[in-house]
Steps between C-alpha positions, in 0.01 A plus 500: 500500500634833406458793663522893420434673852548334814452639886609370809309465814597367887778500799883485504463181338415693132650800641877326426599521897819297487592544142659847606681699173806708478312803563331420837201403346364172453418261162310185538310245319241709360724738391631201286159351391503846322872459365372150377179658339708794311772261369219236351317806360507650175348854643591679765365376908403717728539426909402622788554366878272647778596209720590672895716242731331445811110513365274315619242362263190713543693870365648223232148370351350811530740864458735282325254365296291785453812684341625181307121493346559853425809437285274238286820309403455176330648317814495541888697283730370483845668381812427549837397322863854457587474745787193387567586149610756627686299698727385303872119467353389496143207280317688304206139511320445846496854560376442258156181649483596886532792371216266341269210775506777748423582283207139467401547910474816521303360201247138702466672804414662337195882350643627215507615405803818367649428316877795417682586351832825645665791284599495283782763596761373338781840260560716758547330767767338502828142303569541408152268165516268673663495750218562205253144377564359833480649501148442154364106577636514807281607354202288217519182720527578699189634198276137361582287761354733456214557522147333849423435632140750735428704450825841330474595318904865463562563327777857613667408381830491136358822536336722286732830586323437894646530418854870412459653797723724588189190711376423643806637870546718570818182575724403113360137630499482657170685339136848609441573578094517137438128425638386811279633342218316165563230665572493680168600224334143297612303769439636560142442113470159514565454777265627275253769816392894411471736517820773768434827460607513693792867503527742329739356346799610755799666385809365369772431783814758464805226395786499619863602317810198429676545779776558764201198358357253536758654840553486636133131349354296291745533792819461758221193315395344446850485860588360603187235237565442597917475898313282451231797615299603330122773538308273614189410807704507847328594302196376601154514209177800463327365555155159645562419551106502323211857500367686334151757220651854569377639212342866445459694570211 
């Protein structure tokens, strides 16, 4: 499937957090679902990313949304309930079903749309299996009121091969550049377009002790959680319009 405008909607996850860029910023797989889209193109693709790290899914399905819907691109990926699963009380069912009315939305006003589960990181941080079944209970509800007209599922959280820690960024709870590039690399796959060359494969992030660990994300992460504080906050998208994807060469 080929595609001429394509916006991005969700948390860290399609934000890039982890694939961080020369310039302070950050890439990510979506950014290289567009790459993919340009280079298999024979006209020009334009992107945009209103993904926000941090989000939780209800400003994702519905101001995300709402502005993606906006855009009227031919394609919207969605993402999202990552936070949600994470916080001490959330209801798995209204999650999937918050994701899937928003996709309802995006498909009625004329996209196609890309659903996609995040990573699962759940061997590498704290009260990961509890957070594990939160996640394989998410996933299971939305596989199960699938396939959708129009709506491509790719299922990240079932790929085994990404929980290998070498994917994992040096917080371990969000992809490094190599899990991007997977990532990417199923989506594109599903899409039935060509995987680019994304270049060599980078190296693998130093990790932490576990004392520097605790100290630099999960304490970090605690108080933000105890405040009502998130790393997203004060945030504005990364590519908020509609923009042609620069292709190499």
């Amino acid at each position: 499937m080929m595609f001429e405008s394509y916006v991005a909607v969700g948390d860290s996850f399609t934000e890039g957090v982890g694939d961080e860029t020369p310039d302070g910023g950050v890439r990510g797989w979506a950014d290289l679902v567009a790459l993919g889209l340009a280079l298999a193109s024979s006209v020009p693709v334009s992107y945009a990313n209103l993904a926000i790290r941090g989000r939780l899914l209800s400003p994702i399905a519905n101001e995300q949304m709402d502005a993606a819907i906006a855009l009227r691109p031919q394609l919207i990926s969605i993402n999202g309930g990552g936070n949600d699963i994470m916080r001490p009380r959330v209801s798995i069912n209204r999650i999937a079903d918050q994701l899937l009315e928003s996709v309802d939305r995006a498909v009625a006003a004329g996209s196609h749309v890309l659903l996609a589960s995040g990573a699962n990181p759940t061997r590498h941080i704290p009260l990961g299996a509890r957070i594990e079944v939160r996640g394989d209970h998410l996933a299971a509800a939305v596989r199960g009121h699938l396939p959708r007209e129009n709506v491509t599922w790719v299922d990240n959280w079932g790929d085994s091969e990404l929980t290998d820690l070498r994917y994992w960024s040096r917080d371990q709870l969000h992809l490094g550049p190599l899990g991007h590039r997977r990532v990417a690399s199923n989506v594109l796959a599903a899409l039935e377009v060509p995987v680019p060359d994304f270049g060599p494969a980078p190296a693998d992030p130093a990790r932490p002790r576990t004392s520097a660990y605790w100290r630099e994300y999960v304490l970090p992460w605690i108080g933000r959680r105890l405040t009502g504080r998130s790393s997203g906050d004060n945030r504005e998208p990364k590519i908020a319009e509609l923009t042609v994807v620069s292709v190499p060469g």
